[in-house]
C-alpha positions as CSV (number, residue, x, y, z in Angstrom):
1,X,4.3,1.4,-2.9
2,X,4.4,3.2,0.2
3,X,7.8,2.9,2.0
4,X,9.0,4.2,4.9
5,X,8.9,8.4,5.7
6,X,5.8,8.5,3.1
7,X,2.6,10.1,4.4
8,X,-0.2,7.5,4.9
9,X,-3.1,7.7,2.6
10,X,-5.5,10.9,3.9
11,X,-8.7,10.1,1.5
12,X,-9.2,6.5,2.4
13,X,-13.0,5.4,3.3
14,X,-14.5,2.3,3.3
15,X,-17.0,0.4,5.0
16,X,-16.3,-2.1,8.2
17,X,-17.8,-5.5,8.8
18,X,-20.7,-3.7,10.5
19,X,-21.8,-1.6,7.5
20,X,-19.5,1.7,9.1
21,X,-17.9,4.2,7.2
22,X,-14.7,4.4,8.4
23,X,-12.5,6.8,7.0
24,X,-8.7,6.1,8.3
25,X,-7.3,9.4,8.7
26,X,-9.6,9.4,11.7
27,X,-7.0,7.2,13.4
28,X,-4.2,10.5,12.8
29,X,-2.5,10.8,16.3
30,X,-2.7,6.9,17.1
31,X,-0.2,4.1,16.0
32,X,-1.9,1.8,13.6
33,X,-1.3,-1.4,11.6
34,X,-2.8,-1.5,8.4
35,X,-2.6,-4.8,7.3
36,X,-3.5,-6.4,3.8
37,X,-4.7,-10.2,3.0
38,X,-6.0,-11.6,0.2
39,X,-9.4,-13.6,1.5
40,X,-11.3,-14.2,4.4
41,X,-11.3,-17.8,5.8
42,X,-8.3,-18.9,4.0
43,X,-5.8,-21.1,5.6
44,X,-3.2,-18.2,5.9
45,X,-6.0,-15.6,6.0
46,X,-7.2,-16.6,9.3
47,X,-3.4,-17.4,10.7
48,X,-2.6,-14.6,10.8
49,X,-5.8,-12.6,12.0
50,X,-6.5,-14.9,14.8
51,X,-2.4,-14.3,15.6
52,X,-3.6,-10.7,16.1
53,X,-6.6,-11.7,18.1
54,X,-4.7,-13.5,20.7
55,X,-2.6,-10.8,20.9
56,X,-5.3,-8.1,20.9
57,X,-5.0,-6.9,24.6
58,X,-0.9,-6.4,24.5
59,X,-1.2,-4.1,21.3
60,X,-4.1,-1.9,23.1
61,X,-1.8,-1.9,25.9
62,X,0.7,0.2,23.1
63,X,-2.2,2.5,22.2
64,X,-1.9,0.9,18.6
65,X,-5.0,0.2,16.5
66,X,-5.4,-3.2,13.8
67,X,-6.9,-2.8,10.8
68,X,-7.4,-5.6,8.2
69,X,-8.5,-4.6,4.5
70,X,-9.0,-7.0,1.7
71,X,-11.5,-6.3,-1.5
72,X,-14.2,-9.1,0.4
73,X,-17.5,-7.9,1.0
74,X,-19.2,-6.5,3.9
75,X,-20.7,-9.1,4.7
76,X,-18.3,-11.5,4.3
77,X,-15.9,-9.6,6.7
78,X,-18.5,-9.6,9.2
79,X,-19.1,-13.8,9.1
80,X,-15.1,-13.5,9.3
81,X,-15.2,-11.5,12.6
82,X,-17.6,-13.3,13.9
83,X,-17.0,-16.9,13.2
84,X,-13.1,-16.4,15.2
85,X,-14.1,-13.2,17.5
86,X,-11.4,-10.8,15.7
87,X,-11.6,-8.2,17.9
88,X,-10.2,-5.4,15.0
89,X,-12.0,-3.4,12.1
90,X,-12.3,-5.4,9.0
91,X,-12.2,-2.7,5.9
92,X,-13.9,-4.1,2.6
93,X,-12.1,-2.6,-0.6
94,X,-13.8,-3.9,-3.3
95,X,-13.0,-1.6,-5.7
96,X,-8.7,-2.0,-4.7
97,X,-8.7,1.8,-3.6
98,X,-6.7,1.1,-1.0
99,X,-5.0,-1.6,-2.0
100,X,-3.4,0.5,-4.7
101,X,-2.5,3.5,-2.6
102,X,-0.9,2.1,-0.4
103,X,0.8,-0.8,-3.1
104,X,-0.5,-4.0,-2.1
105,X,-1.9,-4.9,-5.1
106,X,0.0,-7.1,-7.8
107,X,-1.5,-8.4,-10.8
108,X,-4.8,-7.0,-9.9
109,X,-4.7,-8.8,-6.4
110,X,-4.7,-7.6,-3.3
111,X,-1.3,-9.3,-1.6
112,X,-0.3,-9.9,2.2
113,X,1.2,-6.8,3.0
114,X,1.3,-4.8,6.1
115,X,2.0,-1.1,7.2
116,X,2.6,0.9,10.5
117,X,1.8,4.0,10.8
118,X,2.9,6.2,13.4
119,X,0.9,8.9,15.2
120,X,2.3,11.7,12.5
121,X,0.6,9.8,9.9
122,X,3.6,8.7,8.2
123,X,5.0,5.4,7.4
124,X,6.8,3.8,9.6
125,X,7.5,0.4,8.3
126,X,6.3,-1.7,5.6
127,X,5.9,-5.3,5.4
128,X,6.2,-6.5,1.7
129,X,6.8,-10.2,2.6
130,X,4.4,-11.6,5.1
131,X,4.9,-14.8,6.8
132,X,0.4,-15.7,8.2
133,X,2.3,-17.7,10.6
134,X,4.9,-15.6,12.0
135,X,3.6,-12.0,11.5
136,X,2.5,-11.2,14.5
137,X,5.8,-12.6,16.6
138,X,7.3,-9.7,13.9
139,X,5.4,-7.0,14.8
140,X,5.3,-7.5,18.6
141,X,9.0,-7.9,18.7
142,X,9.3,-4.8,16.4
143,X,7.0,-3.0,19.2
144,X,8.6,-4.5,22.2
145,X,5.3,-6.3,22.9
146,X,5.9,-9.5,25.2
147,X,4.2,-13.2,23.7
148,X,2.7,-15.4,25.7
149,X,4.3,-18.4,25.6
């Protein structure tokens, strides 16, 4: 697993909820949350991604970029997006290829796991326990980002 002062993954590409190949050492120079979840339209699934949404405009505020990968399809990442208006790239990695380099897999699953990566493309901080419910309220704390209340 990837743990703080590692270099992020350089050879990761998958495609987005629109079809896109996005390759994520495009994002190198940018702050970026890489976060992992098992299923779209799960209970906790969506938790936490619309906890992101709502959040959306203070992150880009940071100059930091979301990005959610779980091994669902294409298509279902894009029913995802659009049914609650996530406002972030969806990656599908059906194949785990992600999910193993950066260690949130277990058991063949892909687990709730979340990493930040800073704009030398290293990790800065890893999430191996994930709250859906309070993630968000963790990371904008960690980046000094102000809630709503």
């Amino acid at each position: 697993m990837l743990k703080k002062g590692d270099p992020a993954p350089e050879d990761i590409e998958l495609l987005n909820q629109n079809g896109d190949l996005v390759k994520l050492n495009d994002y190198k120079g940018k702050k970026l949350v890489v976060y992992f979840y098992p299923k779209d339209n799960t209970p906790g699934c969506t938790t936490e991604a619309t906890n992101f949404r709502d959040s959306i405009k203070e992150y880009e505020e940071k100059d930091i970029t979301i990005i959610g990968i779980s091994a669902d399809s294409v298509k279902s990442h894009k029913n995802f997006q659009t049914k609650y208006d996530l406002p972030f790239t969806l990656l599908s990695d059906p194949e785990k290829k992600a999910a193993k380099a950066f260690g949130a897999i277990s058991q063949g699953r892909v687990k709730r796991r979340t990493w930040l990566i800073n704009e030398d493309w290293n990790i800065e901080k890893t999430y191996e326990t994930v709250s859906p419910s309070k993630h968000n309220e963790e990371l904008c704390s960690y980046y000094g980002i102000k809630l709503k209340s």
